[in-house]
Structure formats: structure tokens, C-alpha cells
PDB file of N, CA, C and O in Angstrom, chain B, residues numbered from 101:
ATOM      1  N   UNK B 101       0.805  -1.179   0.000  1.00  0.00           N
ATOM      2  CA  UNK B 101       0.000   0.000   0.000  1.00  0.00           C
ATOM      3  C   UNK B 101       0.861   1.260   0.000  1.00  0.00           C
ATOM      4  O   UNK B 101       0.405   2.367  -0.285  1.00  0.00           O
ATOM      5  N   UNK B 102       2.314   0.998   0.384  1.00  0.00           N
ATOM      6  CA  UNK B 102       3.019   2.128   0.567  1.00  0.00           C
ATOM      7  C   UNK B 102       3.934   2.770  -0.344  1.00  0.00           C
ATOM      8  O   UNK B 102       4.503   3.858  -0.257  1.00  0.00           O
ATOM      9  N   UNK B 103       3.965   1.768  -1.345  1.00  0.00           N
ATOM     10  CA  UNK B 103       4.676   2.068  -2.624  1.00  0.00           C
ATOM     11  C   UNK B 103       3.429   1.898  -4.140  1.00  0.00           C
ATOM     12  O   UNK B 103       2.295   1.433  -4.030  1.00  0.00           O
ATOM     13  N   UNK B 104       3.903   2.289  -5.130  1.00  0.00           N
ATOM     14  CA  UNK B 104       2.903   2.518  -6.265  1.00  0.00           C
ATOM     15  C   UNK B 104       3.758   1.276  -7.284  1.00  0.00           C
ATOM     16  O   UNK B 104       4.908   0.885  -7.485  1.00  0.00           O
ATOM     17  N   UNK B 105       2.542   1.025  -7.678  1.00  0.00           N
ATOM     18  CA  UNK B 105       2.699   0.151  -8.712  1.00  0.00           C
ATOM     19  C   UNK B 105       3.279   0.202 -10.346  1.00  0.00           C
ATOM     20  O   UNK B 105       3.373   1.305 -10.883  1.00  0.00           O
ATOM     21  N   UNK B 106       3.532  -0.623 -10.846  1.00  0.00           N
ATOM     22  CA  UNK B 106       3.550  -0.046 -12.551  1.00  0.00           C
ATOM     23  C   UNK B 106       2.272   0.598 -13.374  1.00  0.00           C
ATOM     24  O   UNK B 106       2.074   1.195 -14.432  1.00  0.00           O
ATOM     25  N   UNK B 107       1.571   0.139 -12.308  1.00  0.00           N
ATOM     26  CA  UNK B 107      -0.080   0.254 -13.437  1.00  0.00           C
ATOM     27  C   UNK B 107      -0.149   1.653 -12.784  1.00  0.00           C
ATOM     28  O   UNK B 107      -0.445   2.495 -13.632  1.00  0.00           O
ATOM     29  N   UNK B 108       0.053   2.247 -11.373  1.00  0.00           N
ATOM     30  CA  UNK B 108      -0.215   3.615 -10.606  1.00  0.00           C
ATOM     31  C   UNK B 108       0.836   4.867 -11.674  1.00  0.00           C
ATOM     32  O   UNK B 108       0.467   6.028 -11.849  1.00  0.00           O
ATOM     33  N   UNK B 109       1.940   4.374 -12.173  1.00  0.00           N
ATOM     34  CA  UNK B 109       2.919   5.366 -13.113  1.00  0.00           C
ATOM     35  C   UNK B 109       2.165   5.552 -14.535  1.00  0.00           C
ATOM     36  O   UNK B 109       2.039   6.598 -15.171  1.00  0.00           O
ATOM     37  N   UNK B 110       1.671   4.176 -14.881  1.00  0.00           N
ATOM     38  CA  UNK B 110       1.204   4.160 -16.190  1.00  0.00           C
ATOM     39  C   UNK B 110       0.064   4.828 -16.671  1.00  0.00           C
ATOM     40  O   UNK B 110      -0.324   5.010 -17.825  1.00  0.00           O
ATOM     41  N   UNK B 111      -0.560   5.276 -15.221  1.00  0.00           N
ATOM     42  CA  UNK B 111      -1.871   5.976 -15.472  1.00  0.00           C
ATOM     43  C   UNK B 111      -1.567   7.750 -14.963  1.00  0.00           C
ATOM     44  O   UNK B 111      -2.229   8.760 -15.203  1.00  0.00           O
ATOM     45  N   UNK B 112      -0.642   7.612 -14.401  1.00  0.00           N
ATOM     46  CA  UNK B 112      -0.219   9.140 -13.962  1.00  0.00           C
ATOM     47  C   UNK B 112       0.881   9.373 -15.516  1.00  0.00           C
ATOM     48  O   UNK B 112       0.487  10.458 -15.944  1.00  0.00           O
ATOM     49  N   UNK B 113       1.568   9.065 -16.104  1.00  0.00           N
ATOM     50  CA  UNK B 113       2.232   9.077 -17.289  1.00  0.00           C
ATOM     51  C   UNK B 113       0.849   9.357 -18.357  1.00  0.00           C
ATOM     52  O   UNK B 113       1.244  10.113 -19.244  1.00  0.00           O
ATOM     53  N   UNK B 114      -0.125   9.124 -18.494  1.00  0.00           N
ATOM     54  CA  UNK B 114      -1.436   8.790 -18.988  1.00  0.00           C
ATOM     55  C   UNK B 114      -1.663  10.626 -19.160  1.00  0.00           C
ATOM     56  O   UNK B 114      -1.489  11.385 -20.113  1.00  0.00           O
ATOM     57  N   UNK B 115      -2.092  10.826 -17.850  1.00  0.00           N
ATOM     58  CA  UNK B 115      -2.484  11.804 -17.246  1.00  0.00           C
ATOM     59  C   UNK B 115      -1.405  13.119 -17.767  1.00  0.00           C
ATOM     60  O   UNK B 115      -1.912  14.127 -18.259  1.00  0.00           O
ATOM     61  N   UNK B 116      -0.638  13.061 -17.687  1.00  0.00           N
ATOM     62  CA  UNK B 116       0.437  13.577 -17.883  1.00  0.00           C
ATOM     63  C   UNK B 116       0.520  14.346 -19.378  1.00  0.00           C
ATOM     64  O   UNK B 116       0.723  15.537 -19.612  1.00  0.00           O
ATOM     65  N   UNK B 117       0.254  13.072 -20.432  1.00  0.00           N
ATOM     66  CA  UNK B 117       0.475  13.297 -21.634  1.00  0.00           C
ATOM     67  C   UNK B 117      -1.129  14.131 -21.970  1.00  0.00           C
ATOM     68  O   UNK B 117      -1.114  14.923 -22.911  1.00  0.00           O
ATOM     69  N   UNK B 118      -2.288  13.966 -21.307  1.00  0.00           N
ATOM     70  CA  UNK B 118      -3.466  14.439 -21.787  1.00  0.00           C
ATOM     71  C   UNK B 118      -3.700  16.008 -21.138  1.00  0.00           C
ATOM     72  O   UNK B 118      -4.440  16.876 -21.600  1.00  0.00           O
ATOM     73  N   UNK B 119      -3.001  16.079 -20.157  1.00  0.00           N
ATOM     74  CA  UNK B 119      -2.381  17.624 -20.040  1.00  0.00           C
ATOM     75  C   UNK B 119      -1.730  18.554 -20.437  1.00  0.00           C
ATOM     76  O   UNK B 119      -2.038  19.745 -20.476  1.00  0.00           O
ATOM     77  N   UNK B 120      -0.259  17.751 -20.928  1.00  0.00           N
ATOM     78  CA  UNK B 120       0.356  18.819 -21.142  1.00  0.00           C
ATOM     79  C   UNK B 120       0.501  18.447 -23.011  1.00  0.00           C
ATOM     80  O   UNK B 120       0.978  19.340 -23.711  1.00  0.00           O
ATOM     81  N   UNK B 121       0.224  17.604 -23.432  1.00  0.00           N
ATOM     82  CA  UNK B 121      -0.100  16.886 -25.097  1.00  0.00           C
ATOM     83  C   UNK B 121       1.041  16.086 -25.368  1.00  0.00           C
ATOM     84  O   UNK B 121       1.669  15.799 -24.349  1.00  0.00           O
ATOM     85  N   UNK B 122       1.529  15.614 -26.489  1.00  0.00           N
ATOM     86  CA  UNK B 122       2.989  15.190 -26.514  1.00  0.00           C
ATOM     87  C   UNK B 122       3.650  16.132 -27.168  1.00  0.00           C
ATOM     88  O   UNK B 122       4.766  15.776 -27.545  1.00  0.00           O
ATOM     89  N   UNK B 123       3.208  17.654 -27.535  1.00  0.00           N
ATOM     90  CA  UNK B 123       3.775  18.195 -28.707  1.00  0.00           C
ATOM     91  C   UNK B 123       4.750  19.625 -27.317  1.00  0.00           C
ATOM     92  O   UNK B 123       5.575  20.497 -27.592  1.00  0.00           O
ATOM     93  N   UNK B 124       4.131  19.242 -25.932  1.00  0.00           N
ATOM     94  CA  UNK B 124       4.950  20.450 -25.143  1.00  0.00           C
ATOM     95  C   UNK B 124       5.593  19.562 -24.001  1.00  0.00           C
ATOM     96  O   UNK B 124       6.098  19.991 -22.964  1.00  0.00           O
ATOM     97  N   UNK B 125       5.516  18.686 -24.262  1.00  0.00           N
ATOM     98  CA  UNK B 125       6.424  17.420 -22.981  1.00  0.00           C
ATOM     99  C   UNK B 125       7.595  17.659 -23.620  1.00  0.00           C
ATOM    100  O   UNK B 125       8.577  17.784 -22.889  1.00  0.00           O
ATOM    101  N   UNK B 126       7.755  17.756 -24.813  1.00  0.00           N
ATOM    102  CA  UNK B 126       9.507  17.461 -25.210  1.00  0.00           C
ATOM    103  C   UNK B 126      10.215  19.501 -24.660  1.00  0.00           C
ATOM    104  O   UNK B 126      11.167  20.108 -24.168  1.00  0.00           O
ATOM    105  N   UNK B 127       9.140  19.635 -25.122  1.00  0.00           N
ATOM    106  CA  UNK B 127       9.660  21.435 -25.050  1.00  0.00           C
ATOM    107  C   UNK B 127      10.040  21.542 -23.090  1.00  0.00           C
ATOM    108  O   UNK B 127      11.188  21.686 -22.669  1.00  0.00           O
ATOM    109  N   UNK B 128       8.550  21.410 -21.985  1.00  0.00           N
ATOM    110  CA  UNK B 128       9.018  21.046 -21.229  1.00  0.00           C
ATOM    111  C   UNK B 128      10.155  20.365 -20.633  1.00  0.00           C
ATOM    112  O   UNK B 128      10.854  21.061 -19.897  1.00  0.00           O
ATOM    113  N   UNK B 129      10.449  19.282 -20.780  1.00  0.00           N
ATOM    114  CA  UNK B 129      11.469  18.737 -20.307  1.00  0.00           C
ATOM    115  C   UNK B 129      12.955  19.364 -20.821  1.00  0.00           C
ATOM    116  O   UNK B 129      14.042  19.530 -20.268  1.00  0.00           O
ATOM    117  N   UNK B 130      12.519  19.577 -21.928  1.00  0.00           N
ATOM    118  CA  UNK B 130      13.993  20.802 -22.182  1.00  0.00           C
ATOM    119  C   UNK B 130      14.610  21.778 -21.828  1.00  0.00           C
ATOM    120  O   UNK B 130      15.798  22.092 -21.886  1.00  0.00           O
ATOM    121  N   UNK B 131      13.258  22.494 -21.254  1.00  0.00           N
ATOM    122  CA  UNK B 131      13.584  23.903 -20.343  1.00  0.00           C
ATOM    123  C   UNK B 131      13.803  23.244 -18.834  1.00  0.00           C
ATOM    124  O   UNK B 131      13.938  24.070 -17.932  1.00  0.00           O
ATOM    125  N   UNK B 132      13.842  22.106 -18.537  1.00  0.00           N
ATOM    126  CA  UNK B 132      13.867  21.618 -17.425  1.00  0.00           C
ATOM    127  C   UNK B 132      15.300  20.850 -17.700  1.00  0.00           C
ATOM    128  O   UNK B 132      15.598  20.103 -16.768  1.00  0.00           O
ATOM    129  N   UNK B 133      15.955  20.870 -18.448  1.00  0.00           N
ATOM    130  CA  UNK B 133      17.572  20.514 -18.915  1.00  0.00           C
ATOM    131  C   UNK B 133      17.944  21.489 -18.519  1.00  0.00           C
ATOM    132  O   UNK B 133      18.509  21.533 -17.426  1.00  0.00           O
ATOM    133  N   UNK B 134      17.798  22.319 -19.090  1.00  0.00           N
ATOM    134  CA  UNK B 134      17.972  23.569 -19.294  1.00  0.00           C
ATOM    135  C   UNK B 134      18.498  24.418 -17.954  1.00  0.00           C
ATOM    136  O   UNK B 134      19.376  25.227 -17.653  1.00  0.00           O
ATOM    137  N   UNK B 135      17.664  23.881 -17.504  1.00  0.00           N
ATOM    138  CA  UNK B 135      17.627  24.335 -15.784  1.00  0.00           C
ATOM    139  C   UNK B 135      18.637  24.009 -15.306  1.00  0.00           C
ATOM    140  O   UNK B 135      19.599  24.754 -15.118  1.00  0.00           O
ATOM    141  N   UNK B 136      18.560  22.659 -14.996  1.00  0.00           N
ATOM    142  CA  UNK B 136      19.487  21.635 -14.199  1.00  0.00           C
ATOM    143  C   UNK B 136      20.951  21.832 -14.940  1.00  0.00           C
ATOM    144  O   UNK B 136      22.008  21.806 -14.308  1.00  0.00           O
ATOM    145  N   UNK B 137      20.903  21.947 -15.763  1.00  0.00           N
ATOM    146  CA  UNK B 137      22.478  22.609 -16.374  1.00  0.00           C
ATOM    147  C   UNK B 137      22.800  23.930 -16.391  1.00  0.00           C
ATOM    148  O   UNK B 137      23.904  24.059 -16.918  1.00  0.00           O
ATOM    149  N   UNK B 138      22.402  24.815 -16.101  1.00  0.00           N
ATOM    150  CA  UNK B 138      22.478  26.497 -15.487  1.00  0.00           C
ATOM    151  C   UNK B 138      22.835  26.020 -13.541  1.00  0.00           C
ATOM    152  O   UNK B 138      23.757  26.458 -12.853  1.00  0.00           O
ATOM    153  N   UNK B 139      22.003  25.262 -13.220  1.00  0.00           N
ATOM    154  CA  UNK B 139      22.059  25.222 -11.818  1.00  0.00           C
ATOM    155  C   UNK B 139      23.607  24.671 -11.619  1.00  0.00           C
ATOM    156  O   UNK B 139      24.436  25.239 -10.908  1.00  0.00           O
ATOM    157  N   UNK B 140      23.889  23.237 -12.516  1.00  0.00           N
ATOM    158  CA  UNK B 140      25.084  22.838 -12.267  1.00  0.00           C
ATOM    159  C   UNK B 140      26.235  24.062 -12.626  1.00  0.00           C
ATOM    160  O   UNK B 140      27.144  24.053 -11.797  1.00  0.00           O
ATOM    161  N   UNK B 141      26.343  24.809 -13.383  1.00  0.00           N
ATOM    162  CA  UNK B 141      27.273  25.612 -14.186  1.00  0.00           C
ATOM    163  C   UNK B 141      27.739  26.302 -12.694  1.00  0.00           C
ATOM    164  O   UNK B 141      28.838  26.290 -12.140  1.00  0.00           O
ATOM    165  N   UNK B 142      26.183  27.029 -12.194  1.00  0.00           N
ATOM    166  CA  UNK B 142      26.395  28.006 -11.228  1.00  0.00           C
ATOM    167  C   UNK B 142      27.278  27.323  -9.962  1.00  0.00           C
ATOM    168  O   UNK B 142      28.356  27.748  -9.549  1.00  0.00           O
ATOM    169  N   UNK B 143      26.595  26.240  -9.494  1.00  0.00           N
ATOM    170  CA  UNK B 143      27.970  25.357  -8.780  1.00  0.00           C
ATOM    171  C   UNK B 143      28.979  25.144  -8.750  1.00  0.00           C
ATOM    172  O   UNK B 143      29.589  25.066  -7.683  1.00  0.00           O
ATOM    173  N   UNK B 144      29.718  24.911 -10.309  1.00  0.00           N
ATOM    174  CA  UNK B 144      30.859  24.840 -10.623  1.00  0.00           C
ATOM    175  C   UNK B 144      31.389  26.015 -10.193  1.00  0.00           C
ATOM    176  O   UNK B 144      32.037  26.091  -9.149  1.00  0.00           O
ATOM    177  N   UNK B 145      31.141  27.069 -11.008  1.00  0.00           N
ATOM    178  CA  UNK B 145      31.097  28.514 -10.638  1.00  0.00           C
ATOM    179  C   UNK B 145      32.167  29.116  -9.065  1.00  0.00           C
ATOM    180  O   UNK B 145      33.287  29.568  -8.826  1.00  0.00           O
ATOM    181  N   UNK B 146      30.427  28.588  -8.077  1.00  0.00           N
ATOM    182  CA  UNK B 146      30.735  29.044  -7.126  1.00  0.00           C
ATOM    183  C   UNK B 146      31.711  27.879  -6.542  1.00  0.00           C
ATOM    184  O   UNK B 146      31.889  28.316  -5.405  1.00  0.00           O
ATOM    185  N   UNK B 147      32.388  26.774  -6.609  1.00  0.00           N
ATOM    186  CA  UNK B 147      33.091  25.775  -5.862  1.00  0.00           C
ATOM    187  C   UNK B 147      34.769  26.241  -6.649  1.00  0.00           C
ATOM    188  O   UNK B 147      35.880  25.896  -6.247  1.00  0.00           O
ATOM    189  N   UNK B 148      34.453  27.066  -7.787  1.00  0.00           N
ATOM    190  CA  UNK B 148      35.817  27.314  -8.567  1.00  0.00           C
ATOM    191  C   UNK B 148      36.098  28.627  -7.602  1.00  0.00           C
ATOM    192  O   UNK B 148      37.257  28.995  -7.790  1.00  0.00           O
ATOM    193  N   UNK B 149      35.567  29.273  -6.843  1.00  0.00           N
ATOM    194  CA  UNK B 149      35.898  30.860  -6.663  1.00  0.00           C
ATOM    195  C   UNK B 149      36.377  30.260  -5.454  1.00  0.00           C
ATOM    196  O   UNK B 149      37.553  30.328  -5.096  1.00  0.00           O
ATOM    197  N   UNK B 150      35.507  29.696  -4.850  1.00  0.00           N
ATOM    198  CA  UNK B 150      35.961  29.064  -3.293  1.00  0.00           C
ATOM    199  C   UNK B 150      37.488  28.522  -2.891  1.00  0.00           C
ATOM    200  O   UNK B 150      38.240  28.793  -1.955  1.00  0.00           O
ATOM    201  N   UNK B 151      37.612  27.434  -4.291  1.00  0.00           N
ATOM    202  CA  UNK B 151      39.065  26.874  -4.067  1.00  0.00           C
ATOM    203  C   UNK B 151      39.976  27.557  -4.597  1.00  0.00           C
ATOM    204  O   UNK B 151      40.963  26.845  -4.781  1.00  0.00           O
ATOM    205  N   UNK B 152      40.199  29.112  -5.098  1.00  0.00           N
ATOM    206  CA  UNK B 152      41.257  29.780  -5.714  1.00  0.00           C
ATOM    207  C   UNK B 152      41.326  30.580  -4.541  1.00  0.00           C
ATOM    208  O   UNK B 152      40.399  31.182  -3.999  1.00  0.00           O
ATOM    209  N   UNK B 153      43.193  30.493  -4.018  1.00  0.00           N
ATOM    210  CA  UNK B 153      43.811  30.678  -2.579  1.00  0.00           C
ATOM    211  C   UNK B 153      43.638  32.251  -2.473  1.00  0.00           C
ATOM    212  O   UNK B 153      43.418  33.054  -3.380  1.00  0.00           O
ATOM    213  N   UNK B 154      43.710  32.349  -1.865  1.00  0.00           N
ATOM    214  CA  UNK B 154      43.455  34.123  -1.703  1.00  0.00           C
ATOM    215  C   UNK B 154      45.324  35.000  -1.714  1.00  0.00           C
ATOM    216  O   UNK B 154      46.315  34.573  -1.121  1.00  0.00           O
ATOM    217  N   UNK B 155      45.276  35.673  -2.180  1.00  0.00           N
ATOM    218  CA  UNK B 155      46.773  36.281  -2.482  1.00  0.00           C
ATOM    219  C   UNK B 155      47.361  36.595  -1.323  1.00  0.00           C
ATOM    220  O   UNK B 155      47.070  37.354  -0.398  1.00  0.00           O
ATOM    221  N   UNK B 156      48.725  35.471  -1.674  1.00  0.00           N
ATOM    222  CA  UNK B 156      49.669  35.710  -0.520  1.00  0.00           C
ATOM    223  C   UNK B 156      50.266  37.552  -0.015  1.00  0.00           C
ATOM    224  O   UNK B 156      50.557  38.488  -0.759  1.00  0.00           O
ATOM    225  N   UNK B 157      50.261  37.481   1.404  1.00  0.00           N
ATOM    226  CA  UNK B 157      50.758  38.920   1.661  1.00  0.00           C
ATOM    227  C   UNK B 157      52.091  38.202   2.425  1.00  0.00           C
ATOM    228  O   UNK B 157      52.214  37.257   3.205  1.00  0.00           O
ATOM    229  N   UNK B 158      53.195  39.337   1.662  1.00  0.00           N
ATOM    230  CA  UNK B 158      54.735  39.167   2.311  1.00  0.00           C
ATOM    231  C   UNK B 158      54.584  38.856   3.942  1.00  0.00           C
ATOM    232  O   UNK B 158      53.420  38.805   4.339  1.00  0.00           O
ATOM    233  N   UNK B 159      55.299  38.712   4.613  1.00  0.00           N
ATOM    234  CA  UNK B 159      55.851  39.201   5.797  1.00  0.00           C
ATOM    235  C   UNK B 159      56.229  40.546   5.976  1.00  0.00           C
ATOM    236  O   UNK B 159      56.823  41.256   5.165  1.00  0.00           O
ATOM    237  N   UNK B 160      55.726  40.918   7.417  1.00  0.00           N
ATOM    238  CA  UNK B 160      56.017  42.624   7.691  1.00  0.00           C
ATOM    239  C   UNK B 160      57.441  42.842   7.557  1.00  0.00           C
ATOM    240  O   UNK B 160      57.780  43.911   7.051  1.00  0.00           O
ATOM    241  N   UNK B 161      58.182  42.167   7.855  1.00  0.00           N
ATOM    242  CA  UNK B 161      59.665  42.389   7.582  1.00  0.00           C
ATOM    243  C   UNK B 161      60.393  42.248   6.438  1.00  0.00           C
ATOM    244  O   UNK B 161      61.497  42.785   6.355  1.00  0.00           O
ATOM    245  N   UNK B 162      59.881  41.523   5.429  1.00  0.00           N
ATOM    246  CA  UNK B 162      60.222  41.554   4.202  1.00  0.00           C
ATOM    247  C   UNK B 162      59.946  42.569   3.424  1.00  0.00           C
ATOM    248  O   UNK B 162      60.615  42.738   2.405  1.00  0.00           O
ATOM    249  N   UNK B 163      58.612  43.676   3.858  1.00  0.00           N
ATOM    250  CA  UNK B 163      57.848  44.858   3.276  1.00  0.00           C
ATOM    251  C   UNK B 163      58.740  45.638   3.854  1.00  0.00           C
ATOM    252  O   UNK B 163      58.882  46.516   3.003  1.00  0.00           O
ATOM    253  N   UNK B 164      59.595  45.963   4.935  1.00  0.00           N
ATOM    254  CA  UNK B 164      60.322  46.436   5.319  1.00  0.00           C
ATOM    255  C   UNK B 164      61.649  47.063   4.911  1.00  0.00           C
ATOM    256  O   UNK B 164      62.240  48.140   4.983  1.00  0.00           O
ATOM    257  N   UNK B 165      61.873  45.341   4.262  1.00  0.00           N
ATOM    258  CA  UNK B 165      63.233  45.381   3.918  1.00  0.00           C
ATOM    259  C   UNK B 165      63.453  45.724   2.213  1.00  0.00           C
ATOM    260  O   UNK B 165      64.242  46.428   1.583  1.00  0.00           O
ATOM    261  N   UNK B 166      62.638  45.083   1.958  1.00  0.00           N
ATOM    262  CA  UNK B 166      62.301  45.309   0.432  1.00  0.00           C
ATOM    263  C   UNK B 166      62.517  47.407   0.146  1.00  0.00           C
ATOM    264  O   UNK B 166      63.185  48.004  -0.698  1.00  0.00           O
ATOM    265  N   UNK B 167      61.810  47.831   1.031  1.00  0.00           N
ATOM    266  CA  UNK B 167      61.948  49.623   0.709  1.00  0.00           C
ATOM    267  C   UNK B 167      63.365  50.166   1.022  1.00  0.00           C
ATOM    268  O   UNK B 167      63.994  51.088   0.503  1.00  0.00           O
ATOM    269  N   UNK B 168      63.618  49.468   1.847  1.00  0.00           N
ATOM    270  CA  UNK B 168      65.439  49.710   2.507  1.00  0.00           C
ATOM    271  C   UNK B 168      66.320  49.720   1.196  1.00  0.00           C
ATOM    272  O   UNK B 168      66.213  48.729   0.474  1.00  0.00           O
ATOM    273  N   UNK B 169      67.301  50.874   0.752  1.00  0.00           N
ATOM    274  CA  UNK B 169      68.474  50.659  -0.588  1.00  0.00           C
ATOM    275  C   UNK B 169      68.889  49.726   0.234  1.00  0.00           C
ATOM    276  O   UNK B 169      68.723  49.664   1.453  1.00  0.00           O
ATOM    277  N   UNK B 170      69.724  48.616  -0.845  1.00  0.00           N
ATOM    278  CA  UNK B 170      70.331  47.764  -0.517  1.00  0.00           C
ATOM    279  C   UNK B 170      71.574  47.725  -0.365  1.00  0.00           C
ATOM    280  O   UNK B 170      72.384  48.196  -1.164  1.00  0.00           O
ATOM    281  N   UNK B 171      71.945  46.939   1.080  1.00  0.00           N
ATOM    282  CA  UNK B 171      73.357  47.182   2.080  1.00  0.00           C
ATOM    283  C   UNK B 171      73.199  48.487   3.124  1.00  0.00           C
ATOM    284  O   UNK B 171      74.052  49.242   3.590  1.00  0.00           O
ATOM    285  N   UNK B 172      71.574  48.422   3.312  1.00  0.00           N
ATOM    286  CA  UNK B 172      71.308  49.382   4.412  1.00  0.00           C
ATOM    287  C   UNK B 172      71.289  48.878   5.732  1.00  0.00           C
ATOM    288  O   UNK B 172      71.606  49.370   6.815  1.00  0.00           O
ATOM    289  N   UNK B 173      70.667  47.351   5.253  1.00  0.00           N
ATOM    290  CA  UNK B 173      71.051  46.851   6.879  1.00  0.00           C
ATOM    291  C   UNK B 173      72.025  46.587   7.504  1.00  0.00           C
ATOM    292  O   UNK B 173      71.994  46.146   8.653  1.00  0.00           O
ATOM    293  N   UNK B 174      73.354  46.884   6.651  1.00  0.00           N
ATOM    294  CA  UNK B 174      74.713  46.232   6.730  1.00  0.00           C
ATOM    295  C   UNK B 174      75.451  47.425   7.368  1.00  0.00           C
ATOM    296  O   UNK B 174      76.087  47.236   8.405  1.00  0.00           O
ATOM    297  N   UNK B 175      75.401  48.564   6.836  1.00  0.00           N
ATOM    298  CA  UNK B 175      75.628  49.843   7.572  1.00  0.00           C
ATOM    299  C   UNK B 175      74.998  50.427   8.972  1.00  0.00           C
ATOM    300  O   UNK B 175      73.840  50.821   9.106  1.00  0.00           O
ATOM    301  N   UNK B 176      75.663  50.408   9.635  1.00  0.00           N
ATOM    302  CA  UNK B 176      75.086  51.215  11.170  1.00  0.00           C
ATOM    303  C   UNK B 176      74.636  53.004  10.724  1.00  0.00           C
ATOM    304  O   UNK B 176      74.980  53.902   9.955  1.00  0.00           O
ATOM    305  N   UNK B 177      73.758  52.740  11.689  1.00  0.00           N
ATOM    306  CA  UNK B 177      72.896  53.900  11.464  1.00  0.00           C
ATOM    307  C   UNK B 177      73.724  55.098  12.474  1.00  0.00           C
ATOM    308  O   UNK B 177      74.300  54.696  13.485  1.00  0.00           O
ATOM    309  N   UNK B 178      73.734  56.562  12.124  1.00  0.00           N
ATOM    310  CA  UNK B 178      74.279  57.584  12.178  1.00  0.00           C
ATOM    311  C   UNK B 178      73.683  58.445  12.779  1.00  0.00           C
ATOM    312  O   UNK B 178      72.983  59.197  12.101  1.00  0.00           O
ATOM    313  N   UNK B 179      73.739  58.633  14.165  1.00  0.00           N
ATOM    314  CA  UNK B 179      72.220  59.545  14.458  1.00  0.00           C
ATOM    315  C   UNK B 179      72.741  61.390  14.920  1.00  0.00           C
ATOM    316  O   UNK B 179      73.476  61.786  15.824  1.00  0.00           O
ATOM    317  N   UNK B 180      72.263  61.872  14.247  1.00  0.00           N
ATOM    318  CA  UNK B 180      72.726  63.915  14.148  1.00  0.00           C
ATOM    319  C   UNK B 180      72.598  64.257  15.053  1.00  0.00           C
ATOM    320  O   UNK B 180      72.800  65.446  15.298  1.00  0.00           O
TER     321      UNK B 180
END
């Protein structure tokens, strides 16, 4: 009683075709491709943005040193 039969599909399939005709079931189900492959795209989409690493930032001391002319750290500083 809790599950449907072949004959319960065959008459809802029945039903189905005298609704919607056979000439807009194919059109239907296409825009319903249609769908389900926009939905997947957008997934891809959003799972591609997710796994691209976010841009490395130096170390504060390397930002440091990087502005320093070079052989500044090597020289003692001179104070006026």
C-alpha cells in the first residue's frame, strides 16, 4: 500500500500526456535541462571561486626590507 505500482505510473504518465499533449512534454522537459544545467554551471562557478587561494601577503619584515636601498642593513645607522 506504501509504494505505487507499474499500473499507478502508467496511469499518472497517462495523465500527464493528456495535459500537457505530446507536442509540449519534449519542449518542457527541455527547459527543465535547461535548468538543471544552469544550476550545475552556477555550482561549478561558485566551488571554482571558493578553491582559488586568496593572495599571498609578504611578511612585515620583508615589506620592510624590500623599501630599505640595498646594504642598508649592513651599515650602522648615524644619528645627528
Amino acid at each position: 500500500m506504501g509504494s505505487f505500482s507499474l499500473m499507478h505510473w502508467i496511469v499518472v504518465l497517462a495523465i500527464i500526456l493528456i495535459l500537457f499533449g505530446a507536442g509540449k512534454l519534449p519542449r518542457v522537459m527541455g527547459d527543465f535541462a535547461k535548468g538543471i544545467k544552469a544550476f550545475k554551471a552556477g555550482m561549478k562557478e561558485e566551488d571554482e571561486a571558493e578553491t582559488t587561494p586568496p593572495a599571498q601577503v609578504p611578511p612585515p619584515g620583508a615589506a620592510a626590507s624590500a623599501a630599505a636601498p640595498a646594504g642598508a642593513a649592513d651599515r650602522p645607522r648615524e644619528h645627528v
